[in-house]
C-alpha positions as CSV (number, residue, x, y, z in Angstrom):
1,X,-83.2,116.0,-44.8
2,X,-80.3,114.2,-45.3
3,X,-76.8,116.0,-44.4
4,X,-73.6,115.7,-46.8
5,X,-70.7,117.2,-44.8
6,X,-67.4,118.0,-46.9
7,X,-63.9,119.7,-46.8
8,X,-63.9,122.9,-48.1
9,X,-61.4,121.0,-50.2
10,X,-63.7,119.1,-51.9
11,X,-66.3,121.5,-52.0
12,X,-63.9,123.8,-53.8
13,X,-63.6,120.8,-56.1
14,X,-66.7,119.6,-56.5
15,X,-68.2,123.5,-57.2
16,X,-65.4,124.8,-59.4
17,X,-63.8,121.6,-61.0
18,X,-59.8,121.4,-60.9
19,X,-59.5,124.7,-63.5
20,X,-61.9,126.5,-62.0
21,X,-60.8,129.5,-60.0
22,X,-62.6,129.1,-56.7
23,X,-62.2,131.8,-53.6
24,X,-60.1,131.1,-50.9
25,X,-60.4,128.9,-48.0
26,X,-61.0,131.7,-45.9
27,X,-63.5,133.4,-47.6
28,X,-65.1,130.2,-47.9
29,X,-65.6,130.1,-44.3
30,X,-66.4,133.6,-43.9
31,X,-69.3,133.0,-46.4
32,X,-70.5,130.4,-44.1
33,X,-69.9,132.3,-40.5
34,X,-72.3,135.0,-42.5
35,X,-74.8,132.0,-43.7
36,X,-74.4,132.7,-47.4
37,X,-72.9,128.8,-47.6
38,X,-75.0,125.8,-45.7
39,X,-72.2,124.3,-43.5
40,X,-70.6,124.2,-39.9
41,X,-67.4,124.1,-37.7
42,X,-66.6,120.9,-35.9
43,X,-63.3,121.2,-34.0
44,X,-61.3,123.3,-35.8
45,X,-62.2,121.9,-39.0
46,X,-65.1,123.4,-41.3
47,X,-67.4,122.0,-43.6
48,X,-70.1,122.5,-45.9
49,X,-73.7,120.7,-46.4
50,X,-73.1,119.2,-49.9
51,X,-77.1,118.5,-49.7
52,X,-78.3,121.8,-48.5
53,X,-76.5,123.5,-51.3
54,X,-77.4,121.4,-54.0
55,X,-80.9,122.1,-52.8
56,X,-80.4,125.9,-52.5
57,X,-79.4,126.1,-56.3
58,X,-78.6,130.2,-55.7
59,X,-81.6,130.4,-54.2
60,X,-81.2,132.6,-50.9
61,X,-84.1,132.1,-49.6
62,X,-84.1,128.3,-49.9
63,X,-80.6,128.9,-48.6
64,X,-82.0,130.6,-45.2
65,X,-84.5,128.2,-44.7
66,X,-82.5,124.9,-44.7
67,X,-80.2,126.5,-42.5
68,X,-82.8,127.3,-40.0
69,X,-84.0,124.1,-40.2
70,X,-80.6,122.3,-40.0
C-alpha cells in the first residue's frame, strides 16, 4: 500500500475543511502516539498517512491493521 504522508496542517484541512472546528495539534499527535490516527514522527515533525485513513473510514479495526502492517 501506497503511503500519503501530510502536516497535521493539512490533515486538519483536508478532514475538517477551513470552518470546521478540528482538535488541536496536540491532541492530534496524541491520537497518533495512542494509534487512534495512521501516521508517524520524522524529526520533530509529525504526520499522518492520508492513505491509511482514507482506507480506515472509522473503522478501528481496519485502523489497527494497516498500522501493523505499515
Amino acid at each position: 500500500m501506497k503511503r500519503e504522508l501530510i502536516k497535521i496542517s493539512e490533515f486538519r484541512r483536508r478532514r475538517w475543511g477551513e470552518n470546521g472546528t478540528p482538535p488541536c495539534s496536540q491532541a492530534i499527535r496524541n491520537y497518533i502516539r495512542d494509534g487512534k490516527l495512521p501516521g508517524e514522527q520524522i524529526g520533530k515533525l509529525w504526520y499522518i498517512d492520508w492513505a491509511a485513513f482514507n482506507k480506515s473510514a472509522g473503522n478501528e479495526l481496519v485502523a489497527m491493521v494497516l498500522k501493523g502492517a505499515a
